[in-house]
N, C-alpha and C positions, 0 to 999 in steps of 0.2 A: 774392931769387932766387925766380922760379917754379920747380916740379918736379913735372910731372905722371907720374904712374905709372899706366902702362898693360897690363892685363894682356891678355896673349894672347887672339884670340879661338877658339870652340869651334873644335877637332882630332878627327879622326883616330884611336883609341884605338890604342897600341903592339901589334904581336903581333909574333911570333915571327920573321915576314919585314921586317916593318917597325918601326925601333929610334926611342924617345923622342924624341931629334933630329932622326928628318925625316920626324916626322909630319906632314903637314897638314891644312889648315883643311876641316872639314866643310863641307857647303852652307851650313849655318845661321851657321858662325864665318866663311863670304866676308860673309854679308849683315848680319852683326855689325861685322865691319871696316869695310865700305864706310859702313854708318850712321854711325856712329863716326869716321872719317877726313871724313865730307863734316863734321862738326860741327868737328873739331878745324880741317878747315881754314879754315874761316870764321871761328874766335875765334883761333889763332895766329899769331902775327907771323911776316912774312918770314924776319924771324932766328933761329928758333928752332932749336936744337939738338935733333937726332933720334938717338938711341941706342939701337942695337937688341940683341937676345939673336942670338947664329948660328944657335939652333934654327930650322925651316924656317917652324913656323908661330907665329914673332913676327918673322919677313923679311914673309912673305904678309900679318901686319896691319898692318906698317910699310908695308906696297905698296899699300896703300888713302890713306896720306896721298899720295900720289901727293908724293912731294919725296925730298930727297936725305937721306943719314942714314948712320950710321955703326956697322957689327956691331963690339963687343966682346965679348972671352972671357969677362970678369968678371962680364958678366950673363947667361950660358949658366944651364943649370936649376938647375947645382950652384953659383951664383953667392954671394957670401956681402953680408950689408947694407954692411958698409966696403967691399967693390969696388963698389958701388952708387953712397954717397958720394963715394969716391976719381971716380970715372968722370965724376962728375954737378959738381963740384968745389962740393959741397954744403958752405956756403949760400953763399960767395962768390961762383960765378958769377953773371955779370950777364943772361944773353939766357933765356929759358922755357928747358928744357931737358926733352924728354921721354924715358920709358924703355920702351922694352918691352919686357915682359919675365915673370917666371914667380912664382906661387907656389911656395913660400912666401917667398921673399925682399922680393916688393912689399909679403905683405902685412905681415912684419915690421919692413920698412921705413919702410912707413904708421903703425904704433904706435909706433915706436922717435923718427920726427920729429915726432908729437904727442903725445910723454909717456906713454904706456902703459907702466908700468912691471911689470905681471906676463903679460907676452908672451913666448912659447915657441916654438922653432923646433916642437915638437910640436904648439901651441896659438898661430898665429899670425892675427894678422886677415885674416880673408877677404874676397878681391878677386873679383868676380864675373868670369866668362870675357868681355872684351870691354870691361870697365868702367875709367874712370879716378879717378884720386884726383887730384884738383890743388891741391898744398901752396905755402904762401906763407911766405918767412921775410924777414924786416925786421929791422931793426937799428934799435933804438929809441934814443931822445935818450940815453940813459941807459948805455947802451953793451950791453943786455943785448936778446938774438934773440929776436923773435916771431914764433912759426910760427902759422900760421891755416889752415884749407881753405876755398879758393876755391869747390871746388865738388867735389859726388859724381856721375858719372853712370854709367848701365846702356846699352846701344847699345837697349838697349827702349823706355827713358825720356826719346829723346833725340827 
């Protein structure tokens, strides 16, 4: 299974009129997305499965892939890593499968599928605003799962 994790590009900061869920993307988080969307679409299969957070502005970077995709709850801010797995039907599924989605749960997610064993929802690894993580898990001769990262990028870097 592929599982790329994708965090949100730059938002909006929350104020008083406007609540954490429907913030959106600053100028610089459109032209983060768009960088970022033109790349994934060029290295993503047709088939790929698109999973988004309902917050507004992980709709708006999912709307840079220009494709179709699908909001769940489980990956809203307060989303936890197993509704992450559960969602992504981590490692079994067969087709890429991307997430977008929020800190801190990517980036706990990110440590949690590459063995990071002293990662803290307080101290979790950090996902750059706009950046993805693309994780690879195999299932070796031997019957035991290999995760690997395909690849790290920044919509800077791209």
């Amino acid at each position: 299974m592929d599982l790329i994790l994708w965090r949100h590009a730059d938002a909006i900061p929350a104020t008083d009129t406007l609540s954490d869920f429907d913030r959106p993307l600053s100028p610089k988080g459109v032209r983060q997305a768009k960088r970022m969307g033109e790349w994934l679409n060029r290295v993503l299969p047709e088939n790929a499965r698109i999973l988004v957070s309902p917050a507004l502005r992980t709709v708006s970077t999912a709307d840079a892939l220009d494709r179709r995709y699908k909001k769940l709850d489980g990956l809203a801010p307060e989303g936890t890593i197993d509704q992450l797995l559960a969602e992504t039907r981590w490692p079994q599924a067969r087709e890429v499968t991307v997430v977008v989605g929020h800190q801190p749960t990517l980036g706990l997610a990110a440590a949690y599928l590459m063995g990071a064993t002293h990662v803290t929802a307080d101290n979790p690894w950090r996902l750059k605003k706009g950046a993805i993580w693309w994780i690879r898990a195999k299932t070796m001769e031997n019957g035991e799962l290999a995760v690997t990262t395909v690849t790290v990028r920044t919509p800077e870097l791209i």
